[in-house]
C-alpha positions in Angstrom: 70.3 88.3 92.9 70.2 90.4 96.0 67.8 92.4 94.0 65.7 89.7 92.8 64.6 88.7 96.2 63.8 91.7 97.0 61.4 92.6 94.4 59.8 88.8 94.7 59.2 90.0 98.5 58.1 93.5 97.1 55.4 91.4 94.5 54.3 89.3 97.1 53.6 92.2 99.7 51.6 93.6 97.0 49.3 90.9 97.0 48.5 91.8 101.2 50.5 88.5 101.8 53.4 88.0 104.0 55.4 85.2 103.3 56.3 84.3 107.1 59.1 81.8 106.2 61.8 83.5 104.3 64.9 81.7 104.6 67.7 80.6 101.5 66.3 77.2 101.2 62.6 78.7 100.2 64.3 80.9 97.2 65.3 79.1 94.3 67.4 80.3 91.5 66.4 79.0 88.1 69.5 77.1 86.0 67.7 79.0 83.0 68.3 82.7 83.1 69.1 82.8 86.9 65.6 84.1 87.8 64.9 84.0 91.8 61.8 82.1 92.8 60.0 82.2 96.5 58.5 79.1 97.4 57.2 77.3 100.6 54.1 79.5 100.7 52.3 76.9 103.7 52.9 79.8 106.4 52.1 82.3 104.6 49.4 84.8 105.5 47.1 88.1 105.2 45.7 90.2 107.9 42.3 89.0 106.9 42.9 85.2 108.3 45.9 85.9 110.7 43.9 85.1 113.6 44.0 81.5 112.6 47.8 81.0 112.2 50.2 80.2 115.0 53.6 81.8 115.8 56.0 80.0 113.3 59.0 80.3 110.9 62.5 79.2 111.4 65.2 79.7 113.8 67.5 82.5 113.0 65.5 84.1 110.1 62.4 84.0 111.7 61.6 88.0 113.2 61.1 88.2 117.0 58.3 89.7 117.3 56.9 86.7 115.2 58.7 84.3 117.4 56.0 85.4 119.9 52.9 85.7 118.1 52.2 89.1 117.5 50.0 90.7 114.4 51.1 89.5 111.2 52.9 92.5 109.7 55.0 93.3 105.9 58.0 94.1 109.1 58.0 90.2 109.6 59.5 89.3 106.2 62.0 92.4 106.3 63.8 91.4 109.0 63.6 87.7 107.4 65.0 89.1 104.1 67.5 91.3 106.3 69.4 88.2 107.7 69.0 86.6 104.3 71.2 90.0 102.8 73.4 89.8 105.8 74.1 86.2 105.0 74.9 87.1 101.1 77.8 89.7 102.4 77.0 91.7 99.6 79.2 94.7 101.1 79.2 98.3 102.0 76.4 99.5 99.6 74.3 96.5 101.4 75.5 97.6 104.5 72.5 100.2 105.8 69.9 98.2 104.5 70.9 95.5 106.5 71.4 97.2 109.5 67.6 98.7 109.2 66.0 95.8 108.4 67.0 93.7 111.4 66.5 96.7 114.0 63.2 96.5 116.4 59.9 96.5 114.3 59.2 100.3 115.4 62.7 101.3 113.9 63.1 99.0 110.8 62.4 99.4 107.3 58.7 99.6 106.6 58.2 98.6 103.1 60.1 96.4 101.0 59.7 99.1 98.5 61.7 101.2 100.4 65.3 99.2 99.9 65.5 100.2 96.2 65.4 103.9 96.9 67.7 103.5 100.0 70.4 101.6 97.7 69.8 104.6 95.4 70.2 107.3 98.2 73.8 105.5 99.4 75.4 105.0 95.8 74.9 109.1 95.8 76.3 109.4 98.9 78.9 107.2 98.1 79.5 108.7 94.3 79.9 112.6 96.0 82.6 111.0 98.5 84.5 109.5 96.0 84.5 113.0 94.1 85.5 114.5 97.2 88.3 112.0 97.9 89.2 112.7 94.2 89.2 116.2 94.1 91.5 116.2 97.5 93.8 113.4 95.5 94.1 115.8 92.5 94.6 119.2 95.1 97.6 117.3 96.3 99.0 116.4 93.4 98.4 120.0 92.2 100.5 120.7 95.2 103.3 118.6 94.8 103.8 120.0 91.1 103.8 123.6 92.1 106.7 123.0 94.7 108.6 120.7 93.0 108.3 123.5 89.5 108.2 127.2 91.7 109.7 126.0 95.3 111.4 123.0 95.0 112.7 120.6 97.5 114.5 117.7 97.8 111.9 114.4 98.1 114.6 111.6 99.1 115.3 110.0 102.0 118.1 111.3 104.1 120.6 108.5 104.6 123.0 110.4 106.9 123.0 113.9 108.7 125.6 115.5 110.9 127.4 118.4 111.8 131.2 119.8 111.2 131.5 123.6 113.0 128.6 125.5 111.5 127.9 123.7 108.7 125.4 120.7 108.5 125.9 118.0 105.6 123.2 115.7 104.7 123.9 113.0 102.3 120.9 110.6 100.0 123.0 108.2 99.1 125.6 107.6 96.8 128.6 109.0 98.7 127.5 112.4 97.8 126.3 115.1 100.4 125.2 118.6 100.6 125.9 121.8 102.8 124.1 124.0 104.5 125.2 126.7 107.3 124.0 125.9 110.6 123.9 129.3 111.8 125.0 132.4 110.7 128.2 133.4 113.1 130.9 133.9 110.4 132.1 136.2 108.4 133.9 133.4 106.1 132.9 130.2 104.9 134.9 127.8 103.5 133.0 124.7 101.8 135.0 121.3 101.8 135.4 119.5 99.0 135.2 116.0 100.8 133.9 115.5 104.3 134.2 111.9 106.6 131.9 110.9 109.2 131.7 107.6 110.6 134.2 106.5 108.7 132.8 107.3 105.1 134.2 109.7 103.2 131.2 111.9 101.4 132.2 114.1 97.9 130.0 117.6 99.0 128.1 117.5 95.7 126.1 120.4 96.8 125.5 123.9 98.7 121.5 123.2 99.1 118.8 125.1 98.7 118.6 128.5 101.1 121.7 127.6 102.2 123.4 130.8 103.2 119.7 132.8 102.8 119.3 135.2 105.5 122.9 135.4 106.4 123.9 139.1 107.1 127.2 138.1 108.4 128.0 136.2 105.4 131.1 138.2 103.3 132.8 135.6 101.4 132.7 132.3 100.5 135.0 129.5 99.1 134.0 126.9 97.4 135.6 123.6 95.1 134.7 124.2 91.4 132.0 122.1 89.5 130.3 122.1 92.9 126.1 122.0 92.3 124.6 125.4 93.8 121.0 125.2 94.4 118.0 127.7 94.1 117.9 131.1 97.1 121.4 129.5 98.6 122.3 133.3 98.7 119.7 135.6 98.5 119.3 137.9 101.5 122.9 138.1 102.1 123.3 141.7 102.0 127.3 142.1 102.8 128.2 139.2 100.2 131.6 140.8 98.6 133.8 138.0 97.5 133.4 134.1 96.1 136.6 132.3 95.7 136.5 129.3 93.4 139.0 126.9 93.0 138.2 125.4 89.8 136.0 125.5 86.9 132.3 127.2 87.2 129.7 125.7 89.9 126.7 124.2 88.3 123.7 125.9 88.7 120.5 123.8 90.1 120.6 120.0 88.6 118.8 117.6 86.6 116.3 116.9 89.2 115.9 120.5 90.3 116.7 122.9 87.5 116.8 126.5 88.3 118.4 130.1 86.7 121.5 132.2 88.6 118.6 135.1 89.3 116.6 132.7 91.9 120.3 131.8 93.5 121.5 135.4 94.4 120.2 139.2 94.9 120.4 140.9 91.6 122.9 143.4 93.1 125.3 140.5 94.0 125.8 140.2 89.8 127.3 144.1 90.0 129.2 143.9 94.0 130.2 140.6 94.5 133.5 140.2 93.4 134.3 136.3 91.5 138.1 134.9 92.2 139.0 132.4 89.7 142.0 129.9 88.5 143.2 132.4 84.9 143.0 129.1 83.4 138.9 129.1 83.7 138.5 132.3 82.3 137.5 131.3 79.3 135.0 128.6 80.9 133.2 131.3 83.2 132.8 133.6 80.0 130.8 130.9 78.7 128.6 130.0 81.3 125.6 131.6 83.4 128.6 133.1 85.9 129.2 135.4 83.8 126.2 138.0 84.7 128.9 138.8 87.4 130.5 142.0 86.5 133.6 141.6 89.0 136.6 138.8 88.3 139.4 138.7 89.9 141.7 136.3 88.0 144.8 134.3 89.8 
């Protein structure tokens, strides 16, 4: 509709008329095929007879430059048309169109002609944002999917995080925590099988990712058996000589982040770092990835 009056204004400009009185109640909308109508032509003028008219229109559509009697001018129905499109609300791709045709007559839109190629210049504008904005959306999911595949991290929402010695536990729920060192001062770690805080008692489910990475202090490690062991927790640990296990084998990554032995420890580890195991496993580290480690010592 918006559209419609504004090529009725266009034809009528055309004809070296201005219409002097635009306003809703002088645009009719037909019930058959919705075609807009201008009507109320009785103030209408050309530059040829505008010396005989008086300042008129109506309050709040009429232009001010009108109000006070200056040249008749194609200017006078544009701002007109511009409260008009203000009134519809017709939105952001409305919105500088508006804005031009209801500025000062030496600043607003010229030509009612103008409007179509304005609308056209916007929806560009608009349509090269929105590839922008799309192409960011699409970099960031990109992003997301490498880390989670080649570096991933955990995405949850930490539900409790404290601190035992040099070890830091951090649990998402579920009465389940992992461990991570807080520093690297010891020679020997121990990792608890259960740890309390605040009167909860968490299983450790986990030694997280990069938790020991870095450590050149670190020289053994002991650990609860079926315990979930996370991708880089010891790479970079150059004087790594002994892992003591009290049960059956750790698990290797898990179902949300899956990951191989070789990204959790320094290929040389597989050849020096000597494995202590119940004699009972034996048979159940044979058959699982632990058993790229050369080294078992069996008790």
């Amino acid at each position: 509709m918006a559209l419609e009056i504004v090529k009725a204004v266009a034809y009528v400009h055309s004809l070296q008329a201005v219409h002097r009185d635009l306003k809703p109640s002088n645009i009719m909308i037909t019930r058959n095929g919705s075609q807009v109508k201008l009507i109320n032509f009785g103030l209408s003028d050309t530059d040829s007879f505008v010396i005989l008219k008086q300042p008129a229109g109506t309050k709040g559509y009429v232009s001010p430059e009108q109000s006070r009697g200056s040249v008749t001018d194609e200017r006078n129905d544009i701002y007109s048309l511009g409260i008009i499109l203000q009134d519809m609300q017709l939105g952001w791709l409305w919105h500088g169109v508006v804005r031009k045709a209801v500025k000062p007559i030496d600043e607003r839109i010229r030509r009612v002609t103008e409007i179509p190629g304005m609308l056209r210049r916007h929806q560009r504008r608009v349509r090269m944002l929105a590839l922008v904005l799309v192409s960011i959306m699409l970099t960031g999911i990109c992003f997301v999917v490498y880390n989670k595949a080649v570096t991933p991290r955990p995405q949850f929402e930490v539900v409790a995080r404290f601190q035992y010695s040099n070890m830091i536990f951090e649990s998402w729920g579920g009465g389940l925590a992992t461990m991570r060192t807080a520093n690297h001062s010891e020679t020997t770690v121990e990792v608890p099988a259960t740890v309390a805080y605040n009167g909860f008692k968490y299983k450790v489910d986990e030694v997280t990712f990069h938790a020991f990475q870095g450590d050149a202090r670190l020289q053994a490690v002991i650990m609860p058996g079926g315990i979930h062991v996370m991708k880089a927790a010891f790479c970079d640990c150059p004087h790594l000589t002994d892992i003591y296990i009290k049960d059956i084998p750790p698990l290797i990554g898990n179902a949300q982040w899956p990951t191989e032995i070789d990204n959790i420890f320094d290929p040389a580890h597989f050849s020096t770092v000597r494995i202590h195991v119940p004699k009972t496993c034996r048979a159940a580290y044979a058959a699982s990835p632990w058993n790229q480690f050369k080294r078992y010592v069996y008790f």
